[in-house]
BAFI-3210 file (N, C-alpha, C; in Angstrom, 3 decimals, decimal comma, padded with zeros to 6 digits):
// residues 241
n [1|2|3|4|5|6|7|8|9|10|11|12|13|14|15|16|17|18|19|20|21|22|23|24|25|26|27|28|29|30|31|32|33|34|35|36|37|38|39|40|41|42|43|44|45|46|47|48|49|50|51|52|53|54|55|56|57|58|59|60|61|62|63|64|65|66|67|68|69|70|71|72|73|74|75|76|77|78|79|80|81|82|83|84|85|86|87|88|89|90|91|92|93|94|95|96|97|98|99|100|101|102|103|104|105|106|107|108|109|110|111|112|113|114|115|116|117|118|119|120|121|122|123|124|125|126|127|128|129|130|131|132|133|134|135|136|137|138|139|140|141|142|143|144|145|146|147|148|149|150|151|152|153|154|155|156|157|158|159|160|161|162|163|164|165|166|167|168|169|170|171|172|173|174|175|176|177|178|179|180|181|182|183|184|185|186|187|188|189|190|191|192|193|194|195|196|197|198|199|200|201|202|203|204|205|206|207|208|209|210|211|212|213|214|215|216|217|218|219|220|221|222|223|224|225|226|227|228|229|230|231|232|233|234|235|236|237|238|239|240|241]
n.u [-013,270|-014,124|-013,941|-013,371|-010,653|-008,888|-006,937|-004,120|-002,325|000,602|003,148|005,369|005,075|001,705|-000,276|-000,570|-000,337|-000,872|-003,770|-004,410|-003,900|-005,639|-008,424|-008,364|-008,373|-010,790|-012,634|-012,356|-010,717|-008,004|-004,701|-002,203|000,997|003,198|004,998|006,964|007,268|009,795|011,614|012,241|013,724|015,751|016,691|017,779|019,566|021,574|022,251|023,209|025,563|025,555|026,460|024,308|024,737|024,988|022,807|022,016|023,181|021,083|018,892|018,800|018,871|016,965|015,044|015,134|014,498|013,633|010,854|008,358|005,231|002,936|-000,729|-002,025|-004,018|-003,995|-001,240|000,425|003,124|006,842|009,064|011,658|012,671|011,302|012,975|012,473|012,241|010,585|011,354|014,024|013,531|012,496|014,659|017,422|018,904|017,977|016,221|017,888|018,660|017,264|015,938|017,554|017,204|014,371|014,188|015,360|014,445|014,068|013,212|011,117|009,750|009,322|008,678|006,093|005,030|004,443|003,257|000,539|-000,411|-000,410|-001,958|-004,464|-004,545|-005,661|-008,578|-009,290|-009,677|-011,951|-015,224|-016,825|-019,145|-018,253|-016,283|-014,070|-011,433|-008,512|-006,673|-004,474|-001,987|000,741|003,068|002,230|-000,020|-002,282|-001,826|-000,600|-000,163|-003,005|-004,547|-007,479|-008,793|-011,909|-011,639|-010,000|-007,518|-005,306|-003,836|-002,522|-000,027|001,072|004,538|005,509|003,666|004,043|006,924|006,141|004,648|006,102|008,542|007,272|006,628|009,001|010,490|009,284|008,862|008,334|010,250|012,835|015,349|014,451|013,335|014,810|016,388|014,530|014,606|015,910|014,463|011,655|011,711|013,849|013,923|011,204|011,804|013,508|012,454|010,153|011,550|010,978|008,207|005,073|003,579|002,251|000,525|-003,203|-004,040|-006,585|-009,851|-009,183|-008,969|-008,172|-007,502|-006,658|-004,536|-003,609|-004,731|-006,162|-006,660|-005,825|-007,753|-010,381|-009,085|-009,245|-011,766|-012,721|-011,740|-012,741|-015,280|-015,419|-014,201|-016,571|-019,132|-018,237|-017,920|-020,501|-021,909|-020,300|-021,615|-023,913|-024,053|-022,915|-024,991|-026,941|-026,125]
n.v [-068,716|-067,035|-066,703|-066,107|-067,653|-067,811|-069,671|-069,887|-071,233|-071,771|-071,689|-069,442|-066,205|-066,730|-064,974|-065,208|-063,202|-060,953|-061,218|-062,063|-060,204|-057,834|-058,920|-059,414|-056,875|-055,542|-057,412|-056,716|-058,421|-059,741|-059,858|-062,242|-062,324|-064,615|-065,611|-063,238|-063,773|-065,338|-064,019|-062,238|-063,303|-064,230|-061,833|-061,100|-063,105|-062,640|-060,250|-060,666|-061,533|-064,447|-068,003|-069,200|-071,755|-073,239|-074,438|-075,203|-072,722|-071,318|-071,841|-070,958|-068,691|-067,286|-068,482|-066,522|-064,342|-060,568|-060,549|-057,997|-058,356|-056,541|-056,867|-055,318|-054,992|-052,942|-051,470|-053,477|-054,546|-054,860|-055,509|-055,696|-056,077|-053,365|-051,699|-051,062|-053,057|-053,669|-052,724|-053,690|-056,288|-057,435|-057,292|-058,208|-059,627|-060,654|-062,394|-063,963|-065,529|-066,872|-069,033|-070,787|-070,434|-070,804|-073,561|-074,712|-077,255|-077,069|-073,980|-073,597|-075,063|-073,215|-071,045|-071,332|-072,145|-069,543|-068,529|-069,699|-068,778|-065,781|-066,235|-066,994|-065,277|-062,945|-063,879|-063,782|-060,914|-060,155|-060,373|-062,657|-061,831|-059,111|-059,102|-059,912|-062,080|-063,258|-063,483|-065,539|-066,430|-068,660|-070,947|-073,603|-073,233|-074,324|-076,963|-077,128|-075,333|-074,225|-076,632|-076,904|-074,777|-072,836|-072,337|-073,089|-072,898|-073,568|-072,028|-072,061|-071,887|-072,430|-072,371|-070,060|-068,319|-067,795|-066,981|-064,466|-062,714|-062,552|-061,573|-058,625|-057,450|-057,311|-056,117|-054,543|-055,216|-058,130|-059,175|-061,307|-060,725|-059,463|-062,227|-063,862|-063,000|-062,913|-065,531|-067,311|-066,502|-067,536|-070,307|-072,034|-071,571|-072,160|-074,953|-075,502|-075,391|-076,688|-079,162|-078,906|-078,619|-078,900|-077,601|-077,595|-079,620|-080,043|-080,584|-082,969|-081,886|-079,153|-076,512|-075,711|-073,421|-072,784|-069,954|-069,355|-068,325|-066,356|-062,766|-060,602|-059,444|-060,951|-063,389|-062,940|-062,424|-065,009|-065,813|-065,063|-065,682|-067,744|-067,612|-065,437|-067,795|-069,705|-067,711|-067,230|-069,251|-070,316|-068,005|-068,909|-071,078|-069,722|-068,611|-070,269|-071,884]
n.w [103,384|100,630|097,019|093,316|091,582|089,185|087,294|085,141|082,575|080,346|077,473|076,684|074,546|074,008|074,983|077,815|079,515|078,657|078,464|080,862|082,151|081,658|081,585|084,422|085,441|083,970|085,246|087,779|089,661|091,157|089,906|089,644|088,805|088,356|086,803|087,096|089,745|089,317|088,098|089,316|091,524|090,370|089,514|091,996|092,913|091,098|091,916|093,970|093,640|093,510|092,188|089,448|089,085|091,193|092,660|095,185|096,683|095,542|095,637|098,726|098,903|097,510|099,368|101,284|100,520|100,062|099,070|097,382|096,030|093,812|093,317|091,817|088,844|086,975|087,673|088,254|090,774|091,550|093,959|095,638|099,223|099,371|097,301|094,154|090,959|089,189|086,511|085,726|086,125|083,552|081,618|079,121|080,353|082,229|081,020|079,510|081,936|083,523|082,997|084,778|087,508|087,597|086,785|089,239|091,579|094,317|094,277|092,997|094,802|097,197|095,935|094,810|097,428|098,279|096,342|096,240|099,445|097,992|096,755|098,510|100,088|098,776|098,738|101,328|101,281|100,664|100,001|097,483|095,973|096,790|094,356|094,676|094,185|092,218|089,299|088,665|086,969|084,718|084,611|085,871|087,402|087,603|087,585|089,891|091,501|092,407|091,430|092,477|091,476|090,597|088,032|085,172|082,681|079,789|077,732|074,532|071,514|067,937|067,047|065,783|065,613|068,204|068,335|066,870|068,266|070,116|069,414|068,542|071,014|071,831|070,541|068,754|065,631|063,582|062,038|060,660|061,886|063,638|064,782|064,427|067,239|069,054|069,470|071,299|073,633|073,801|072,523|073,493|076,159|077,103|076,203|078,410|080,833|080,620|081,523|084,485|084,630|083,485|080,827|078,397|077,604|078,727|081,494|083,452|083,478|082,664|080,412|077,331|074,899|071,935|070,858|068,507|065,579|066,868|067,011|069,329|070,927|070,323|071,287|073,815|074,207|074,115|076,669|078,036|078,302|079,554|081,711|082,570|082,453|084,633|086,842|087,084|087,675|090,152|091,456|092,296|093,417|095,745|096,762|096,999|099,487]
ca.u [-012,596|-014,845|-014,183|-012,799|-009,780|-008,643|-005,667|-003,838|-001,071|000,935|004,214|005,313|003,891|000,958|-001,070|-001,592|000,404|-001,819|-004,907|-004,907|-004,170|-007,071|-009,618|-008,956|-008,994|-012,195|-014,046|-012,593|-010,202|-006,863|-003,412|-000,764|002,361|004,034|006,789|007,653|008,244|011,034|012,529|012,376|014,482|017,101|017,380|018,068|020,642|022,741|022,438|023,986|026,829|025,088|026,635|023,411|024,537|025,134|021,659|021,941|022,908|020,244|017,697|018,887|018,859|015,184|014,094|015,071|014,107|012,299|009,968|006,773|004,645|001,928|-001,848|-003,474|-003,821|-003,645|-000,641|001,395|004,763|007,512|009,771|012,551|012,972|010,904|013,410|011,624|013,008|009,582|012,113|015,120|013,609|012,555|016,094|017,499|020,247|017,542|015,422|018,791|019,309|016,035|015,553|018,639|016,283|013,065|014,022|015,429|013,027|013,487|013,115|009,933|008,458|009,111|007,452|005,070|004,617|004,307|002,359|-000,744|000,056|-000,865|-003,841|-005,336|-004,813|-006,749|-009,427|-009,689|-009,797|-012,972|-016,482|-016,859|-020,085|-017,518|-015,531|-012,758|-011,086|-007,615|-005,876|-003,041|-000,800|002,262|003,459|002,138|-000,811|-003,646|-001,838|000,511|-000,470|-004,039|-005,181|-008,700|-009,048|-012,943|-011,696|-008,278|-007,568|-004,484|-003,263|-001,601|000,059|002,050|005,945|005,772|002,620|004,351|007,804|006,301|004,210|007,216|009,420|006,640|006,624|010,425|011,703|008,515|009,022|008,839|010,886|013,880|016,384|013,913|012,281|016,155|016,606|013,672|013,875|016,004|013,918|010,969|012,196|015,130|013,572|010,134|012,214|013,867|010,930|009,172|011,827|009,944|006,625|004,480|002,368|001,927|-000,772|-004,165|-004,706|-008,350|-010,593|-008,518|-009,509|-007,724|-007,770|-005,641|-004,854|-002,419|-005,004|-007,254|-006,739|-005,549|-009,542|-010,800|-008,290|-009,657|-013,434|-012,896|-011,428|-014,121|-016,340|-015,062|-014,394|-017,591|-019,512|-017,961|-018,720|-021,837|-022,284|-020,030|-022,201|-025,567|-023,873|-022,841|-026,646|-027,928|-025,838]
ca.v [-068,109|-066,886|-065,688|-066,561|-068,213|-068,469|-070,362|-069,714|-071,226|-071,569|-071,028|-067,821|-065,607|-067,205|-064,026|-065,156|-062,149|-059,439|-061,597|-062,535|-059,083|-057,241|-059,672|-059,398|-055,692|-055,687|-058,142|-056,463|-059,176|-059,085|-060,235|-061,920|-062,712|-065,502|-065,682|-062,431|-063,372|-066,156|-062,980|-061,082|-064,360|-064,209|-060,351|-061,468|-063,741|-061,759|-059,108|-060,609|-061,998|-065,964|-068,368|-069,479|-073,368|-073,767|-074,894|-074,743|-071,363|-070,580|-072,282|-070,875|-067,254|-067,050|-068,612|-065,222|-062,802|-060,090|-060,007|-057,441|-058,250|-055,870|-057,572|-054,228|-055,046|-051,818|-051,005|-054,461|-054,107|-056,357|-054,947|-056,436|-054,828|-051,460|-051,699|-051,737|-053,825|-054,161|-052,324|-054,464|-058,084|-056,950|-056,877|-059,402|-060,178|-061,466|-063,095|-064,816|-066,295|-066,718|-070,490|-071,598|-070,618|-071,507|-075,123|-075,574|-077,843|-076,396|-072,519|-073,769|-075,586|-071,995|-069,844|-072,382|-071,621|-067,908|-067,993|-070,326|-067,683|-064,676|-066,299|-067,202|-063,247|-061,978|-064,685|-063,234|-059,799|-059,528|-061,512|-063,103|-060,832|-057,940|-058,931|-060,351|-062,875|-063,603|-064,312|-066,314|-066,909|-068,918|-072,666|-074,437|-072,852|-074,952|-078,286|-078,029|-074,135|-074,216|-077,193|-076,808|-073,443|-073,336|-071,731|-073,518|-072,392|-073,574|-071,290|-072,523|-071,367|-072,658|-071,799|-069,057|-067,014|-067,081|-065,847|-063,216|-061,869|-062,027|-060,534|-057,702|-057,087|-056,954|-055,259|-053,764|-055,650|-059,530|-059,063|-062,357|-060,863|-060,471|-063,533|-064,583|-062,591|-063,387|-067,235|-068,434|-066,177|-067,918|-071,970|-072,506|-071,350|-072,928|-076,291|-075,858|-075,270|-078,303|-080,372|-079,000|-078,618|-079,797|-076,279|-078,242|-080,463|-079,583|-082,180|-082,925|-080,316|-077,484|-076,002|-075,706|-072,303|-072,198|-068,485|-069,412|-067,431|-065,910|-061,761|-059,796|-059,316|-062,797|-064,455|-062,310|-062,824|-066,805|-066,576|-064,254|-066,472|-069,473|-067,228|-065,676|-068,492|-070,090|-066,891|-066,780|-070,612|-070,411|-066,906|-069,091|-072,189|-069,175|-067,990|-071,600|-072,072]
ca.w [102,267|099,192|096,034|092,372|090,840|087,603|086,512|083,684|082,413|078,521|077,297|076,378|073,251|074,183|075,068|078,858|080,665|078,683|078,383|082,695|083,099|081,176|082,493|085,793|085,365|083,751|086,342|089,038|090,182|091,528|088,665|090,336|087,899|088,915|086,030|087,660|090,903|088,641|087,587|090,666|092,338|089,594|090,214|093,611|093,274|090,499|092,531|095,543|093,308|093,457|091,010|089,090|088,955|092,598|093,188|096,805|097,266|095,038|096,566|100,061|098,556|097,466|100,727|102,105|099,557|100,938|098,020|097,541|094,756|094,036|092,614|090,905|087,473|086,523|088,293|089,368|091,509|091,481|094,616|096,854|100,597|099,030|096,082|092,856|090,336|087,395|084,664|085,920|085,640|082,243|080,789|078,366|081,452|083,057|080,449|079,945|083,004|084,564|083,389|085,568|088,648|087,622|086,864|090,706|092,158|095,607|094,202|092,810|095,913|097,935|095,277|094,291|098,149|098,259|095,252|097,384|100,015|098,132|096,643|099,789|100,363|098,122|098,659|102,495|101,311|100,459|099,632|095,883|095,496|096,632|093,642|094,938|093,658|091,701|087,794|088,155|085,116|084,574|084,097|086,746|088,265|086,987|087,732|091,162|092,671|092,491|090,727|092,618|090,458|089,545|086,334|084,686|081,487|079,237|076,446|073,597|070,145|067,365|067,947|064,681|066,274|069,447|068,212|066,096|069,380|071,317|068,872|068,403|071,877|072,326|069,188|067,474|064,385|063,455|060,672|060,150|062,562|065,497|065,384|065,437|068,257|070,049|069,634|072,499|075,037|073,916|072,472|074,643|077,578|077,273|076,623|080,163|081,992|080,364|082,030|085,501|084,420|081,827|080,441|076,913|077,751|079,830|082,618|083,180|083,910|082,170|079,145|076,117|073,919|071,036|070,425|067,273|065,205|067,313|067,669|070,688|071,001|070,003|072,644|075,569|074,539|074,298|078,055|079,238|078,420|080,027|083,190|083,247|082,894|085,891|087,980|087,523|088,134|091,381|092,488|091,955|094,738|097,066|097,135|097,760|100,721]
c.u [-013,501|-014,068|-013,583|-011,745|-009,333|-006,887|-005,362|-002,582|-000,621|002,745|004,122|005,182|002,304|-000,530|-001,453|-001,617|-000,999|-003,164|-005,550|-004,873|-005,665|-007,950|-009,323|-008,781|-010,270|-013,222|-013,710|-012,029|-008,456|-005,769|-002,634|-000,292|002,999|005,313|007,399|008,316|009,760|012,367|012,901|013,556|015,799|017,563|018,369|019,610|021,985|022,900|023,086|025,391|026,653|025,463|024,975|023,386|024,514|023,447|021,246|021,796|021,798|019,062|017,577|018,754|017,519|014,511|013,935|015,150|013,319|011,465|008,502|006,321|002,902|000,588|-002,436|-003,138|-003,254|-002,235|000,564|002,887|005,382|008,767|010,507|013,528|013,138|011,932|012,556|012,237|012,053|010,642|013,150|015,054|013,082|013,700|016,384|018,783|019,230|016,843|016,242|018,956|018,835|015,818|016,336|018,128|015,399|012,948|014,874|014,466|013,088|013,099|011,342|008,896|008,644|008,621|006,230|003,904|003,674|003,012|000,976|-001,147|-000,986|-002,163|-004,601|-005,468|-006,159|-008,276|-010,206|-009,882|-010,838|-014,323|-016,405|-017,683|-019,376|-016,971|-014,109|-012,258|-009,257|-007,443|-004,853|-002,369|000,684|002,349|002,817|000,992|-002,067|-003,529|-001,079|-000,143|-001,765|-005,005|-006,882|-009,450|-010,982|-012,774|-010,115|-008,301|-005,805|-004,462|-002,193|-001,429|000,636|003,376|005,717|004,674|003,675|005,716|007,525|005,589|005,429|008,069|008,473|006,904|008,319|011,402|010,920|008,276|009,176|009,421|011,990|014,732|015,449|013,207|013,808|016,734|015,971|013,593|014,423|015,205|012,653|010,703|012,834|014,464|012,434|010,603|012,688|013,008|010,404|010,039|011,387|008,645|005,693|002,935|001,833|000,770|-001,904|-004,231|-006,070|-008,815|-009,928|-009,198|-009,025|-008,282|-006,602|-005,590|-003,944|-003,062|-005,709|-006,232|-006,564|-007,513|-009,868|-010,389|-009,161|-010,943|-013,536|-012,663|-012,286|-015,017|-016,233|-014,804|-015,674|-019,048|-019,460|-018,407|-019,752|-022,320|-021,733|-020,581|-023,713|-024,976|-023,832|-024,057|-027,484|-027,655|-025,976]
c.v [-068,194|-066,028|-066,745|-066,180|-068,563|-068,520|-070,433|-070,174|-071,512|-071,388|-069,701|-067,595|-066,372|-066,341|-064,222|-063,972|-060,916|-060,191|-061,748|-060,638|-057,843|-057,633|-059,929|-057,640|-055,320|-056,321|-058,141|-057,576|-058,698|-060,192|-060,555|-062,930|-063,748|-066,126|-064,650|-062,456|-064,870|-065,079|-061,812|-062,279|-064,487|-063,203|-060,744|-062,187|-063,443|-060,839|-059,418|-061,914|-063,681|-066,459|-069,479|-070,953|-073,667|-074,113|-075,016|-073,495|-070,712|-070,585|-071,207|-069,283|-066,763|-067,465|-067,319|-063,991|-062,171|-059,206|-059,457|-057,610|-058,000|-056,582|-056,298|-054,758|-053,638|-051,319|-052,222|-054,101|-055,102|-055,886|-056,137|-055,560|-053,318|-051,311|-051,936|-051,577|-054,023|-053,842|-053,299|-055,862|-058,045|-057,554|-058,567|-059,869|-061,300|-062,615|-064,219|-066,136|-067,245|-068,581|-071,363|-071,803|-071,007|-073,215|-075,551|-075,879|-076,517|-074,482|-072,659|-074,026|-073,848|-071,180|-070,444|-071,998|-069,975|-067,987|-068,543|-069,067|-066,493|-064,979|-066,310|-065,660|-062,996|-062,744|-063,974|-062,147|-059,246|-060,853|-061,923|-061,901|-059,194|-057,835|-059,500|-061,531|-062,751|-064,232|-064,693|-067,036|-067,131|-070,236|-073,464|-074,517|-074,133|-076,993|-078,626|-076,633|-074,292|-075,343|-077,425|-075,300|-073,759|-073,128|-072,132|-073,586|-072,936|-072,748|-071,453|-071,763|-071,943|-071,970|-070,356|-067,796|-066,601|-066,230|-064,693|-062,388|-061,248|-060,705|-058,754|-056,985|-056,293|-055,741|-054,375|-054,063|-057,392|-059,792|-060,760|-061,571|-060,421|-061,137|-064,339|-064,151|-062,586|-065,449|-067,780|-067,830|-067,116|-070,167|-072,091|-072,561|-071,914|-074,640|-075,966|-076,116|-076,200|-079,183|-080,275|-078,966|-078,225|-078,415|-076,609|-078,882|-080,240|-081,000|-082,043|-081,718|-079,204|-077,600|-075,580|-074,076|-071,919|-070,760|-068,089|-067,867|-066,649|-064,125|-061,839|-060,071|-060,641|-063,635|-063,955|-062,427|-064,332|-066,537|-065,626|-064,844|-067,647|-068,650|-066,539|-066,600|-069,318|-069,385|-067,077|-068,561|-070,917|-069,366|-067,879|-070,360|-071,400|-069,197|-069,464|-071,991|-071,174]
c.w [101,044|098,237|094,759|091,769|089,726|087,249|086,109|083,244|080,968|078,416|077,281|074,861|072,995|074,605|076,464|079,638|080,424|078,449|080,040|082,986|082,634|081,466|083,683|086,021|084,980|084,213|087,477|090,446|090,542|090,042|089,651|088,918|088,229|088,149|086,714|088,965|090,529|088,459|088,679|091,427|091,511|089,764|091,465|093,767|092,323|091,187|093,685|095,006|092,989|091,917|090,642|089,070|090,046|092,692|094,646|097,243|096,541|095,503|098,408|099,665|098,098|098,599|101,294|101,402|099,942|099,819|098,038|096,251|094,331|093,245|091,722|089,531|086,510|086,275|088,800|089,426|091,931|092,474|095,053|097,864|099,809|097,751|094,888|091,531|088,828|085,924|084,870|085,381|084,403|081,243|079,895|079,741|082,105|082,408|079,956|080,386|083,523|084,711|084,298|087,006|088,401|087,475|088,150|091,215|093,440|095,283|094,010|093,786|096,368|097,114|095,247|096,162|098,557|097,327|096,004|098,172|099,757|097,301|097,545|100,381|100,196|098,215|100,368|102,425|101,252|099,975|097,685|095,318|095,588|095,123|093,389|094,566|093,185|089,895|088,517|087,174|085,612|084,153|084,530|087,427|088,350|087,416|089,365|092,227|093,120|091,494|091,021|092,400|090,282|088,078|086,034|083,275|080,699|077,957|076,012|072,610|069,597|067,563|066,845|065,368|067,541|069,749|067,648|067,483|070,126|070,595|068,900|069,944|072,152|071,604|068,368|066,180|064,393|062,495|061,081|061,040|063,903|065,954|066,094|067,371|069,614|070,872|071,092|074,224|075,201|073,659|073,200|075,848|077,961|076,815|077,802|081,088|081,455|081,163|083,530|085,528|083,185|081,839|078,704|076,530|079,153|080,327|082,874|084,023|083,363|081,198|078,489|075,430|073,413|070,385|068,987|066,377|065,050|067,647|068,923|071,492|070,815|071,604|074,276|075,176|074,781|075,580|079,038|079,675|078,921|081,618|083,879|083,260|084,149|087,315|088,309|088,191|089,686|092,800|093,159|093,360|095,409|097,554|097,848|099,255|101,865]
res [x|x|x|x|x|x|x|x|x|x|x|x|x|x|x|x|x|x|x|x|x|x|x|x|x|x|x|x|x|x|x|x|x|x|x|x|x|x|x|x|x|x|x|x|x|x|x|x|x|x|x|x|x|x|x|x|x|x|x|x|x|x|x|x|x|x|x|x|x|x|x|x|x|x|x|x|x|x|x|x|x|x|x|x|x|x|x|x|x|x|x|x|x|x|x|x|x|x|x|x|x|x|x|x|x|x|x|x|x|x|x|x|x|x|x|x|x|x|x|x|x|x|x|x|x|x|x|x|x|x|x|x|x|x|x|x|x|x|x|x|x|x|x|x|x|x|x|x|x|x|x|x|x|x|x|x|x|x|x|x|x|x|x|x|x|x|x|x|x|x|x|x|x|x|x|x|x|x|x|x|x|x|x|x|x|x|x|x|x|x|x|x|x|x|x|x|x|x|x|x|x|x|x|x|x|x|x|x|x|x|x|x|x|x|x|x|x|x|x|x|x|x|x|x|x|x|x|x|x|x|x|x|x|x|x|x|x|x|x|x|x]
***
């Protein structure tokens, strides 16, 4: 199995979603989402009527999700059995809900699964020098999915950058009623998920890049440069061996 890994993980308004996905479009790598397939598993279990506290049935209802989740950067697809759901898990229903699944341990070990899974995919798909490789972005990647990442990257912000991104994103405006309106998608919900996994502090070997008040642009040249340095340092061991 050859190729390269990069690990990304942060709260949210943190710039990782559109920063993992532009750099691995631009070096020709594959994007997988892995908050999405959180939100693709909550689809799942509102959709089949699942009360969100039962923790059992919730757990037992993502084991058998028959989830497709597409890698193009360009292009990623967030299906379930050929259903496609990308505008659906979107919604504020879901953005909602979503932390009630993501903090079940057992939902986590079985994605946490999957997610290994479809790295090891894309890792067989093709040679490093092909190109091939993987971004992965989300909470966890860098310390429990792939903590032998050559490239592990934490992205941080102050809470005020990261509600005004969000809000921008959500509402078009960071004006005083949609930072209010943004806050509990982005505080509330990044406290829940801290009580499963710790995206606050880099464990050794990660790498730190505060994007508080670094540009759209800025943020994605700092993590270019920390991913392609690594390339080229992990192309130069392939060649020796």
């Amino acid at each position: 199995m050859t190729g390269l890994v990069v690990a990304i993980d942060g709260p949210s308004g943190t710039g990782k979603s559109t920063i993992s996905r532009r750099l691995a479009a631009e070096l020709g790598l594959a994007y997988l989402d892995t908050g999405a397939m959180y939100r693709v598993s909550t689809w799942w279990c509102l959709h089949r009527g699942i009360d969100l506290t039962d923790s059992g049935a919730v757990a037992e209802a993502v084991q058998r999700i028959p989830m497709q989740i597409g890698t193009d950067p360009a292009e990623p697809t967030f299906a379930v059995d050929g259903h496609d759901v990308a505008g659906e898990i979107r919604s504020t229903r879901i953005s909602t809900a979503v932390s009630a699944v993501a903090t079940n341990l057992a939902v986590r070990a079985e994605l946490q699964r999957r997610q290994r899974e479809a790295i090891a995919a894309e890792l067989t798909a093709g040679s490093f020098s092909g190109g091939r490789g993987v971004i992965a972005e989300g909470r966890d990647i860098t310390t429990v999915v792939a903590p032998r990442a050559p490239v592990r990257i934490l992205l941080l912000a102050d809470e005020q950058a990261r509600l005004e991104r969000r809000a921008r994103e959500l509402h078009g405006t960071a004006d005083a009623g949609a930072l209010d309106a943004t806050r509990d998608q982005v505080v509330r919900r990044d406290a829940d998920d801290s009580t499963v996994s710790n995206f606050s502090t880099a464990a050794d070997g990660v790498v730190t890049v505060d994007t508080s008040a670094l540009t759209l642009e800025q943020a994605v040249d700092t993590v270019r440069a920390v991913i392609v340095a690594a390339r080229t340092e992990l192309a130069g061991t392939q060649e020796t061996l």
